[in-house]
N, C-alpha and C positions, 0 to 999 in steps of 0.2 A: 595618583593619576591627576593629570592639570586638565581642566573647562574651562572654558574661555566664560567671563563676566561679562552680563549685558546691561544696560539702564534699560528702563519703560520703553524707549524709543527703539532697541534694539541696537546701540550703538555701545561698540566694545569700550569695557572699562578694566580692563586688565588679565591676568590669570588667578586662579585658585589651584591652589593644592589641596584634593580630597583625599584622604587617607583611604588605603587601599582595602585598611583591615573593617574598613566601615561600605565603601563604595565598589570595593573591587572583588566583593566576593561571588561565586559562583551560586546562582538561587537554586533551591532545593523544591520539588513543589510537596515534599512531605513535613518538611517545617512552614511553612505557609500556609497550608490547609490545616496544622494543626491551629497554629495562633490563632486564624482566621475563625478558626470553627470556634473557639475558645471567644471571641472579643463579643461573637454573634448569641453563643449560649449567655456569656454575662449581662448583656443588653435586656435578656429576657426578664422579667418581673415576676415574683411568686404569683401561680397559677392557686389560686382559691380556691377552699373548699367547702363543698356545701353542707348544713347541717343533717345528717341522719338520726334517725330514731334514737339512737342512744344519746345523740347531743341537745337533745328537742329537751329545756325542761319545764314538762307538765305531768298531770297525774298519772299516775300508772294506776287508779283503782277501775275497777271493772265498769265499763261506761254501761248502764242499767240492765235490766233482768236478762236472763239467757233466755227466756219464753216469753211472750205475750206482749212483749212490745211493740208488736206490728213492724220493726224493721232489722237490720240485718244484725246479727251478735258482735259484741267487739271489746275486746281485753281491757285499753288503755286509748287514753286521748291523745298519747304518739305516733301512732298510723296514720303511714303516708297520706289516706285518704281524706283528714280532717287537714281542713285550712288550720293552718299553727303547726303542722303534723313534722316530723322527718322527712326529706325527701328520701325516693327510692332510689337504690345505686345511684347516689349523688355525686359528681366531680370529686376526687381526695386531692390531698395539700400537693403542690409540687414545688420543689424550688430547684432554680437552676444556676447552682452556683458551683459550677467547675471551677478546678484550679490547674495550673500551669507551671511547671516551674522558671522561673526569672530567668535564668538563662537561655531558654527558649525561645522566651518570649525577645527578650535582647535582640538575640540571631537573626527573630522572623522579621525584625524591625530593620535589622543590617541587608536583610535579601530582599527583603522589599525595596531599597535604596538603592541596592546594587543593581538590582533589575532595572528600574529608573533610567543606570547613569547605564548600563549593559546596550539597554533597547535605543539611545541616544531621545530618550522622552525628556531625560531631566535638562533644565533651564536655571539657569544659577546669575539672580539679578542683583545689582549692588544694592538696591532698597525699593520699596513700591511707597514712597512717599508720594501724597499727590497735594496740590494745592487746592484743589477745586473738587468736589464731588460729584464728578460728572461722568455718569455713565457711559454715554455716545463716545469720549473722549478717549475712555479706560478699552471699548470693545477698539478703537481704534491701536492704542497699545498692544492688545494682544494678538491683535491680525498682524502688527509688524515683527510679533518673536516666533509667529508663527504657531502656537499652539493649537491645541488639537479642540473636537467636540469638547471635551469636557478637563479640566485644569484644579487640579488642588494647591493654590497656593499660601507657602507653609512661611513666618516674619520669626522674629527673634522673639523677646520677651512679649511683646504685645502686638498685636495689630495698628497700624495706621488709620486712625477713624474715618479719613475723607477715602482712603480705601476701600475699609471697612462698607461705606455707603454706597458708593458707585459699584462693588459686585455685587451688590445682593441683588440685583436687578434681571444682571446677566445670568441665564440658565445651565448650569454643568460644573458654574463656579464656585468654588467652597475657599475660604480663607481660614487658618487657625493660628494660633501662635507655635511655636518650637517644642513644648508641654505636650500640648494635644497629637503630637505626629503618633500615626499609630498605622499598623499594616494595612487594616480592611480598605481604610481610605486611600490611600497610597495605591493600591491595585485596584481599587473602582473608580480610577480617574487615568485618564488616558496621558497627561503631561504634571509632572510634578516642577512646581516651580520654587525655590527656595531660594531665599533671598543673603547674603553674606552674612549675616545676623543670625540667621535659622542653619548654615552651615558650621558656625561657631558653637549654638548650643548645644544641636547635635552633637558633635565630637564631644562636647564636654561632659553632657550627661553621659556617656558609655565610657568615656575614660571616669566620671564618679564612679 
């Protein structure tokens, strides 16, 4: 499928050919909820757990007489109820490390694109070099390509730093390099914008 190329300005800078078997497929919304659910569960951090009574180490000898102590009886100095003690039914370990198979994950990356170029959201610019880092200037840019609330735009090997600086200001907009492209992002941003650099890498890493 051919896009038309734009500069910062919104002024055409030629055609791209996007490969069909990357941009042209049909999205699925059961491989998308799967990756998706997948990127969300890996994001998550082992859930901790608390020490209980058998993890507690102190004595287990019979904490004083069973009569005439004047207070309550008690086995060991592991009960919940001594500061130091076991907690009771305390949080167990969790960890959340789902797996995916590659392929999958691939696919969910290609319908995530596809839907992009599908919805007519995706914007395909020769570079987002800027000279100046100036915000005011960059929100002026993207009022002319027309982008929506919120914009993920994806560079080639690195980010443009005067880039880099003038979005972080504006709110909805996320920048990454070609590496970082991944599905969840891609469907939580209303315009994907990818630059001739970040078109190249793409195709490359899936033909690696």
């Amino acid at each position: 499928m051919k896009l038309k190329v734009k500069t910062l300005d919104a002024k055409a800078k030629g055609d791209i050919d996007l490969k069909d078997e990357i941009f042209g497929l049909d999205p699925r919304a059961d491989i998308l909820h799967r990756v998706v659910n997948w990127q969300l569960e890996k994001r998550r951090p082992t859930a901790r757990a608390a020490r209980e009574r058998s993890d507690v180490n102190r004595t287990g000898k019979k904490y004083g007489k069973q009569k005439g102590g004047g207070t309550a009886r008690h086995g060991d100095r592991r009960a919940p109820i001594f500061i130091g003690g076991g907690k009771a039914h305390g949080p167990r370990k969790r960890d959340f490390n789902p797996s995916l198979n590659k392929k999958v994950r691939a696919l969910g990356l290609k319908m995530a694109l596809s839907a992009k170029a599908k919805n007519d959201t995706l914007i395909v610019v020769e570079n987002i070099d800027l000279k100046d880092a100036k915000t005011q200037a960059l929100k002026g840019h993207f009022d002319k390509l027309g982008m929506g609330k919120s914009a993920l735009v994806i560079d080639g090997e690195g980010v443009n730093d005067n880039f880099r600086k003038a979005s972080a200001n504006i709110v909805g907009v996320d920048v990454m390099p070609a590496i970082g492209a991944n599905v969840y992002d891609i469907l939580n941003h209303e315009t994907l914008v990818l630059t001739r650099a970040a078109v190249e890498q793409l195709e490359a890493r899936f033909n690696g």
